[in-house]
C-alpha positions as CSV (number, residue, x, y, z in Angstrom):
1,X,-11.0,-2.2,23.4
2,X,-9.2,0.2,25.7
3,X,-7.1,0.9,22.8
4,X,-9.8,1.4,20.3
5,X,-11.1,3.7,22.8
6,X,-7.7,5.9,23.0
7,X,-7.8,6.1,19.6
8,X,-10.9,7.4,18.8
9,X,-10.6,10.0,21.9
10,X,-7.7,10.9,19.9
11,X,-9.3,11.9,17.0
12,X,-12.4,13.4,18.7
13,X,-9.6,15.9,20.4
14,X,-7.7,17.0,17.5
15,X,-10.6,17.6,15.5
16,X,-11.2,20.8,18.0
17,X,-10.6,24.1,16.5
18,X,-7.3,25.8,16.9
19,X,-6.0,29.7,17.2
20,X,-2.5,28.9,17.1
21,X,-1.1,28.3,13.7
22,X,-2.2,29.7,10.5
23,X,-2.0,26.8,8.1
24,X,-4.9,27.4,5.3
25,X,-3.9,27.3,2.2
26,X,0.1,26.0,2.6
27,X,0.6,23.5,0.2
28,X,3.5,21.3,1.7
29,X,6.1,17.3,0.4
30,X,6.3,15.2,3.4
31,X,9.3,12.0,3.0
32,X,10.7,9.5,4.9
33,X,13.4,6.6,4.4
34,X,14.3,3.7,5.6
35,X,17.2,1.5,4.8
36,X,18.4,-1.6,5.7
37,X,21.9,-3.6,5.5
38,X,23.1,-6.8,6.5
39,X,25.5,-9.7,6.1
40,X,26.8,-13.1,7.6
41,X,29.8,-14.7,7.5
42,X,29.3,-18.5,8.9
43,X,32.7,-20.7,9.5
44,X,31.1,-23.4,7.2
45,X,28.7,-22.3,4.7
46,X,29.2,-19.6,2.0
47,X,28.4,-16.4,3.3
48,X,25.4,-14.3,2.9
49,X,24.2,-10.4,3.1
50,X,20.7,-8.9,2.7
51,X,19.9,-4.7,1.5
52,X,16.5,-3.0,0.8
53,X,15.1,0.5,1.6
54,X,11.4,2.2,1.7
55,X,10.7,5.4,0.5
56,X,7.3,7.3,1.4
57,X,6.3,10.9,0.0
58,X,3.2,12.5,0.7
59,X,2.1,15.4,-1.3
60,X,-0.8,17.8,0.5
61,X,-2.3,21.0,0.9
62,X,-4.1,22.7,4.1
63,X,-7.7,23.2,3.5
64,X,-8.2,25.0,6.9
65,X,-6.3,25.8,9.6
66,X,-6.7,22.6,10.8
67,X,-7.8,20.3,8.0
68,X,-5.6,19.2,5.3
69,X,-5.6,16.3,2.4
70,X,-3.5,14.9,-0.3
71,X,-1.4,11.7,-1.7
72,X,0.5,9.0,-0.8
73,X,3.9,7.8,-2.7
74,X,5.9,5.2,-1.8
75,X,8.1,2.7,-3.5
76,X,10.4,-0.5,-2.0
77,X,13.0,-3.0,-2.7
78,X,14.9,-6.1,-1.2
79,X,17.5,-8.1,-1.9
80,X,20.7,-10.2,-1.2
81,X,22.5,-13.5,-1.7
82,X,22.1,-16.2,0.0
83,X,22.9,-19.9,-0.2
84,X,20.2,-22.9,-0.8
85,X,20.3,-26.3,0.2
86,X,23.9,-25.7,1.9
87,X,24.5,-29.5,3.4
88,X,24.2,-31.0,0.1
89,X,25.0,-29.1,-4.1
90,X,24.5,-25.6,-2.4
91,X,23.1,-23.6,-4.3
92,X,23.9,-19.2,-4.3
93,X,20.4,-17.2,-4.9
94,X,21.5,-13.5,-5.8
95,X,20.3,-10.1,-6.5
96,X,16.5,-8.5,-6.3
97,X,13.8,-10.3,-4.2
98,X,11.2,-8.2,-3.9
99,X,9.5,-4.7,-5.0
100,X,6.6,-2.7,-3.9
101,X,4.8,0.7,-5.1
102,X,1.7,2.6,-3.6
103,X,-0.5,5.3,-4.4
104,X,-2.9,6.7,-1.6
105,X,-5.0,9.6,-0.5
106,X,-5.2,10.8,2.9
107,X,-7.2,13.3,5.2
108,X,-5.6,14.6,8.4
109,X,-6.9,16.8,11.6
110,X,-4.6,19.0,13.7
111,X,-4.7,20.1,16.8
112,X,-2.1,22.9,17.4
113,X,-0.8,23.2,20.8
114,X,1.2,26.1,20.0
115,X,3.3,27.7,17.5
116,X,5.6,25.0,17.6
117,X,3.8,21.5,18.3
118,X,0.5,19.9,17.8
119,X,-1.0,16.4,16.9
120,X,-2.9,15.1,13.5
121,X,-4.8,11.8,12.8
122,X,-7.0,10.8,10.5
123,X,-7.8,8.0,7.7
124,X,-6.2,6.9,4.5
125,X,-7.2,4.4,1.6
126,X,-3.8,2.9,0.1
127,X,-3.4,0.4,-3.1
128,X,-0.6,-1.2,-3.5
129,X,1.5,-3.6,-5.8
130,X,3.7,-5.8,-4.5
131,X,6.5,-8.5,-6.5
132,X,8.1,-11.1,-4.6
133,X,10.4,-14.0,-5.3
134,X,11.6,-16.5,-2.9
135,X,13.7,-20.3,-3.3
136,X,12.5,-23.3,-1.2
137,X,13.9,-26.5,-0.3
138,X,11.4,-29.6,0.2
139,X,13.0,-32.7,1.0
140,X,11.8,-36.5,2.3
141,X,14.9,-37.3,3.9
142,X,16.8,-38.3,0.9
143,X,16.1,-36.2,-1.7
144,X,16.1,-32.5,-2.1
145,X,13.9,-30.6,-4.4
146,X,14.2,-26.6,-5.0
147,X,11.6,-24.6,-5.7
148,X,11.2,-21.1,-6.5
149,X,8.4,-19.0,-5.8
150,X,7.0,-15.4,-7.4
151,X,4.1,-13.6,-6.0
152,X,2.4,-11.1,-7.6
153,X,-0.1,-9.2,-5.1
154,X,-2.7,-6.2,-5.1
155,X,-3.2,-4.5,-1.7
156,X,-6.4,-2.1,-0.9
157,X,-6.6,-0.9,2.6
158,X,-8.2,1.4,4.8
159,X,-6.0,2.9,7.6
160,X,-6.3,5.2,10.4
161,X,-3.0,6.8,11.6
162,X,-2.2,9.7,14.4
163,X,1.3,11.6,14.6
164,X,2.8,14.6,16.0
165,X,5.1,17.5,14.8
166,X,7.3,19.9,15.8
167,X,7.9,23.3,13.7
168,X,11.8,23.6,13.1
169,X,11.4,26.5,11.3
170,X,8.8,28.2,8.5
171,X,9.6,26.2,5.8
172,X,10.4,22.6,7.7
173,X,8.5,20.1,10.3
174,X,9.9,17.4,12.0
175,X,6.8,14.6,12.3
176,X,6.8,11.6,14.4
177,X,4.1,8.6,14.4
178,X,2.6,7.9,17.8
179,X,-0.5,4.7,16.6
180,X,-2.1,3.3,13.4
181,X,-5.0,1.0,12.7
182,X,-6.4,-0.8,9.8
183,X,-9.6,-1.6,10.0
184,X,-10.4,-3.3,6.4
185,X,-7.5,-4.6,4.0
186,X,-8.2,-6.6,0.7
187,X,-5.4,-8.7,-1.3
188,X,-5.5,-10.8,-4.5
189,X,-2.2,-12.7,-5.0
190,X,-0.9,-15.0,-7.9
191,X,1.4,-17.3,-7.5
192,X,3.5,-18.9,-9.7
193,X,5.7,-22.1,-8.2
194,X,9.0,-23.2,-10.2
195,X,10.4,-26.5,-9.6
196,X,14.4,-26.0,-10.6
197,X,15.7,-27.0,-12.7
198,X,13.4,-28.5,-14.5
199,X,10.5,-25.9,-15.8
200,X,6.9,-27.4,-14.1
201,X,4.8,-24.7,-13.5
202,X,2.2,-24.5,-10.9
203,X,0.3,-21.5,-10.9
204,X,-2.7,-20.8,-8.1
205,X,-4.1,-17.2,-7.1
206,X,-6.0,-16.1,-4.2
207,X,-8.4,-13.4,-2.5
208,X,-8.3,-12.7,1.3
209,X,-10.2,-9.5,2.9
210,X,-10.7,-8.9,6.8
211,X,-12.1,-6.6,9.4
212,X,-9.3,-6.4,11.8
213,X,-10.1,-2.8,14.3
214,X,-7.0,-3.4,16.4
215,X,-4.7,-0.6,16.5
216,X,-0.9,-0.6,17.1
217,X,0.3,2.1,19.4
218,X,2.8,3.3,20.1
219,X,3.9,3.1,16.4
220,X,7.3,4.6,16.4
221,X,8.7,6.7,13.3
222,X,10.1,9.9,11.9
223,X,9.5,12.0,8.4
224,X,10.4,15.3,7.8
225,X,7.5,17.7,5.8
226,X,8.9,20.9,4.1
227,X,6.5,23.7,2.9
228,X,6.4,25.4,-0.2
229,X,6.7,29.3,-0.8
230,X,2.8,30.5,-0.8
């Protein structure tokens, strides 16, 4: 709760008028990328490595000096190799495992400390799409059965998130993520269950939806915005 509380002070502050900057009208690409690499090499057992990468752009426009509003982008991928079922007919699982696109709008509120640095928060709705594929070993003890797994899902949320930036120059921000909550989130998955490799389907969906106010702060990350020539 004393979270919850911070929070909201939060955006009760930075919804305060400001004198500092003057932002109405700037239209402006925010971006940020992560990417990740990995790989081992056991003594005994083939080796394995793992790569993906997430990509967010937001597209907005200043409506006042301390109000702007816009959309989402954002777009991910895994994948690897890795070996199945190792102590028996191993078995190597290679290439794409998993993908992921979003649309979403969002409204932010600034409070400008100065020319230079301020704070912004405010709430978001997101849908997203979301492919994954995984393999699975079930075994009794003396036999060993593979499955692989694909999951379709469908993600609506609703978010709050706060950051901070810092003015590099006219044309560029650096922005950092300080907490973000999601109060309401909504999923429908299908599921579609492989035994390999014979081809017995077994295919089951499902709908889950919450109310979960918690928030997670501090919520480290950093984006770069870039503003367009008026």
């Amino acid at each position: 709760m004393k979270k919850i509380f911070l929070f909201t002070l939060l955006i009760l502050v930075i919804s305060n008028s400001a004198v500092f900057a003057q932002m109405d009208g700037k239209r402006f690409i925010s971006g940020s990328l992560s990417v990740g690499l990995g790989s081992t090499n056991p003594k005994d057992n083939p080796s394995s490595n793992s790569y993906g990468y997430n990509i967010d752009i937001g597209l907005g426009k200043f409506k006042t000096n301390t109000r702007a509003s816009g959309w989402n982008l954002s777009t991910s991928l895994t994948g690897g190799k890795r070996s199945v079922n190792p102590t028996r007919a191993p078995l190597i699982v290679e290439g794409i495992n998993g993908i992921g696109v979003g649309v979403g709008h969002f409204w932010q509120y600034y409070k400008h400390f100065s020319d230079k640095f301020g704070i912004y928060g405010g709430p978001q709705v997101n849908l997203n799409y979301t492919y994954g594929k995984t393999t699975n070993v079930q075994s009794d003890g003396t036999v060993a059965e593979i499955y692989e797994v694909k999951q379709n899902s469908i993600f609506l949320s609703l978010g709050l998130d706060a950051g901070a930036y810092y003015k590099l120059n006219e044309r560029w921000w650096l922005l950092g993520s300080l907490g973000f909550s999601q109060p309401f989130s909504a999923k429908y998955t299908l599921e579609n269950t492989v035994k390999l490799p014979d081809s017995d389907d077994l295919i089951k969906n499902s709908f889950t939806y919450g109310f979960n106010p918690s928030i997670t702060f501090p919520s480290v990350g950093l984006g770069l915005r870039y503003f367009f020539k008026d």
